[in-house]
Structure formats: structure tokens, C-alpha cells
N, C-alpha and C positions, 0 to 999 in steps of 0.2 A: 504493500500500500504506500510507502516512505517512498519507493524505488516509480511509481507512476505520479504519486506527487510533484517530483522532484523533475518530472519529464515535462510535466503539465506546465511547470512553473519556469522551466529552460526553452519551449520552443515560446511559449508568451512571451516572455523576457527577450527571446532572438527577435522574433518579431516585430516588436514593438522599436528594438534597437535597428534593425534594417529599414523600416519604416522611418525612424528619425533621420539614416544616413539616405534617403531618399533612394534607397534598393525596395523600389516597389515588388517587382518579380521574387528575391528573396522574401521578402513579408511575407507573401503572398503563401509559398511554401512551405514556410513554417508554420503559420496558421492553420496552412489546410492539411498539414501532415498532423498537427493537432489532433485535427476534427474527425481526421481519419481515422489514425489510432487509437482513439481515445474514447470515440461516440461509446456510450454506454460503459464507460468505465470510470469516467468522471463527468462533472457538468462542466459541457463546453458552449454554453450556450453564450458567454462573454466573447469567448474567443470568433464563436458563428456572426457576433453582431460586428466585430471589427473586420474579418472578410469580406462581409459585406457590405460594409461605409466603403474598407479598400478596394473593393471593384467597380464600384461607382465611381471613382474620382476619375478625372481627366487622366491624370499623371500616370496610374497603372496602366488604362487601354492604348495611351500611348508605348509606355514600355512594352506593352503584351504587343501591338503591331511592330513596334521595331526589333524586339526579338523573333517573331513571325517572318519580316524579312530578310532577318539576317542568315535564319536557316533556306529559306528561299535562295540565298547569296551563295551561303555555305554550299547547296545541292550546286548549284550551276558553275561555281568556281571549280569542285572537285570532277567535274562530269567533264569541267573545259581541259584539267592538266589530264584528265586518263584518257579523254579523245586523242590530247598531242600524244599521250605516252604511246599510242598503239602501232608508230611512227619507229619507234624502239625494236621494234621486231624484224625490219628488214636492214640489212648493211646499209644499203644506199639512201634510209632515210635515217638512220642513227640518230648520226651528227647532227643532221637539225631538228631531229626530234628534241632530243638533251639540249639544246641552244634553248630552245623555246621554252621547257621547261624550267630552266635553269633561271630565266626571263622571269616567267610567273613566279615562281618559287620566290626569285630577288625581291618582286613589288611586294610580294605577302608577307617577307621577311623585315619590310622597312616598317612595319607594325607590330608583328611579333615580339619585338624584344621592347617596346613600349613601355617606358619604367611606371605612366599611371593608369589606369584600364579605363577602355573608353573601345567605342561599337567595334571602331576598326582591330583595334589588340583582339576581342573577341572573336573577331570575324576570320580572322589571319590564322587565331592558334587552332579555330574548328577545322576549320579549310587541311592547314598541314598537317593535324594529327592526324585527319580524318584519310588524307591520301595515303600519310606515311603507314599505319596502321592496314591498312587497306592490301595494299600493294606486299609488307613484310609479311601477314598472314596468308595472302595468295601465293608469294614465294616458298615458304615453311611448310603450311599446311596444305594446301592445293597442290602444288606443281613438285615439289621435290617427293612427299609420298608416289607419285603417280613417275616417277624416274623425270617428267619432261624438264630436266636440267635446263634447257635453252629457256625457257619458259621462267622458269624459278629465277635466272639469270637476269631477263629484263625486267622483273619484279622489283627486284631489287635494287638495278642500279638508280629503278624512280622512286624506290625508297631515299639512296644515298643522295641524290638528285634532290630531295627535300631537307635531310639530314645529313649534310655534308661532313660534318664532325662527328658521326657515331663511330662507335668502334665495332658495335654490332655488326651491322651490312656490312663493311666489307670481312669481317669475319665468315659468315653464313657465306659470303662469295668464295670466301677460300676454299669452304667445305665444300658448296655444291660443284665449283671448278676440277677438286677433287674428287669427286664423285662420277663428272662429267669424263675426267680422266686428261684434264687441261693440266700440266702440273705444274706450267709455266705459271698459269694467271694465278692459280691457286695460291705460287710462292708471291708473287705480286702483291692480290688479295690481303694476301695476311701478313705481309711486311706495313701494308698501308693499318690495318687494324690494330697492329702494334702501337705504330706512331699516333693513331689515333687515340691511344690510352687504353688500347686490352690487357690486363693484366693476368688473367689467370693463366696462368703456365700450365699448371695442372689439366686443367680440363682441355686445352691445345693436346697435352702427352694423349689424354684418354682418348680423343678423337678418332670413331674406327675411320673417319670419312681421311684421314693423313695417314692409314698405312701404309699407302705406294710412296708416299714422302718421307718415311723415318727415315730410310738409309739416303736419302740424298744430304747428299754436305749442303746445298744450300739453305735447306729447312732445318741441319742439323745448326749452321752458322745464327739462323733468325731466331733460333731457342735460347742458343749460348748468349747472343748478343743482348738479350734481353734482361736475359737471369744477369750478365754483367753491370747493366743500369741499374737494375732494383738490388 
């Protein structure tokens, strides 16, 4: 009873604070995760009357239409970079595939990193998580179970294409290249994953997809050279 009290009295209390800092859509939330939760196990009939002043005001049907746009924005930005991405999949259009992308990716990144939140920082971090996301599980879980290496390959590189600093992608590039049976790109791959700040050694050794690489001195040098830094 202390433990739904105490619930009761934290999303009203968030509430009421979101609503002062003019986060209409937050209030709104919390109020109605209230009313949810809680109907019939406490009396939320306070909380129901301030819902509903908060949906009446200007101020919320505005927020609620510009978050309605923004995922509107959100659909049609990520539908625009995986149209270019598919540009990726032949040699002869690569190049300007990854140009173009690289393009969108740059204008979405001049918001991204936005030190105070405002439509555009929202609209940039949906948009890139949503491709990066997108694209890493279509490479991971789609394309490399099912062997189609090539496939899992341009997944990814429009992951790296959005996430330029991960150390993940080109990690997972090392693997499936080795898998693919590239052993060239693979060593590439994962010298770039290094530098990019991959640290775990360990799980590199356990990797069955780097069998055909343990004996090459070049992947034996990328290990050593590594374990030498740290």
C-alpha cells in the first residue's frame, strides 16, 4: 500500500513539474500512466481533472501536432536515406550512393549533437537511431543468419555511414568479411575497429568467425599491437 502510494505521489509530483517546465507531452504521460495504472487502486480522480484542463489548453494540441509531424518527418527522412542506400548494392553506384548518404547523414548531424533540445535535436537523433538501428539488425539478424554476406555487408556500411565512430560496425564487418572469406577486408575491418576504441581482446580471440585468421601474422600483429597500447 506505502509502495502504490508513493507511485501515486511521484508520477503527480513529475507531472505537475513537467507541466511547470512547459513539457506538455511529458505531463501529459505521466498523468495518464497515472490513471492507467492506478484506476481502481487508488482515487485518481484529481489527477483525471488535471488531464483534462491539460488537453484542453492551446499549448498541449500544439505540442501533440508538432510531435505528430515530427514522426511524419522522422518516416520520410529514414525512407529518403534507405531509398539512397539501395544505390549500395551495385559497384557502379557505391560511390554515390555513400556520397549522398554521407550528405544527409552530415545535415542531421548538425542537430544531433545540439547541447539544448529543441524539434530539430529530436528530429535528427529519431531519424539516425532509427536508420542506424534498422540497417545493424538487418545486417546481424536478417542477412548474416541466412549466409547472404554481400547483403549483411551493405547493411552495415549504412550503419557506419550514420555512425562513423562506432567500433561496433566495422567490427561485425571484420566478422562477416571473414565469414564471406575476404580476409583482406576483414584484416582492414578490424584494424579500423580497433582504432575506433574496440577493446575487448578476449572476445576478438573467441571469435569462431577469425579462424582462417589466427595463423596469419597480420591479425597475429593487430592483437599484439593492441595488447601493446592497453
Amino acid at each position: 500500500d506505502a509502495f502504490i502510494d508513493a507511485v501515486l505521489r511521484d508520477r503527480d509530483a513529475s507531472g505537475d513539474a513537467l507541466l511547470a517546465a512547459k513539457d506538455y507531452l511529458g505531463a501529459h504521460e505521466a498523468y495518464a500512466s497515472a490513471i492507467d495504472d492506478l484506476t481502481g487502486l487508488r482515487d485518481v480522480s484529481a489527477i483525471s481533472k488535471k488531464l483534462a484542463a491539460l488537453e484542453a489548453i492551446q499549448e498541449y494540441k500544439r505540442a501533440l501536432k508538432a510531435d505528430a509531424d515530427a514522426i511524419d518527418k522522422q518516416a520520410k527522412l529514414s525512407a529518403d536515406i534507405n531509398n539512397v542506400a539501395q544505390g549500395l548494392t551495385a559497384t557502379d553506384t557505391r560511390v554515390e550512393a555513400l556520397g549522398k548518404i554521407r550528405s544527409q547523414v552530415g545535415d542531421l548531424r548538425v542537430h544531433f549533437s545540439d547541447p539544448a533540445d529543441s524539434p530539430e535535436r529530436r528530429l535528427a537523433r529519431r531519424v539516425l537511431n532509427a536508420v542506424f538501428v534498422e540497417a545493424y539488425e538487418s545486417a546481424t539478424l536478417q542477412y548474416e543468419p541466412a549466409k547472404n554476406y554481400d547483403m549483411a555487408l551493405v547493411e552495415l556500411e549504412l550503419a557506419g555511414a550514420v555512425s562513423p565512430k562506432s567500433a561496433e560496425v566495422p567490427y561485425q564487418q571484420a566478422r562477416i568479411s571473414a565469414l564471406k572469406g575476404d580476409k583482406k577486408k576483414a584484416l582492414q575491418f578490424l584494424r579500423k575497429a580497433l582504432e575506433n576504441g574496440f577493446h575487448n581482446i578476449d572476445r576478438i580471440k573467441a571469435e569462431t568467425a577469425f579462424e582462417t585468421l589466427r595463423s596469419d601474422p597480420d591479425f597475429q600483429s593487430i592483437l599484439s599491437s593492441k595488447l601493446t597500447t592497453d
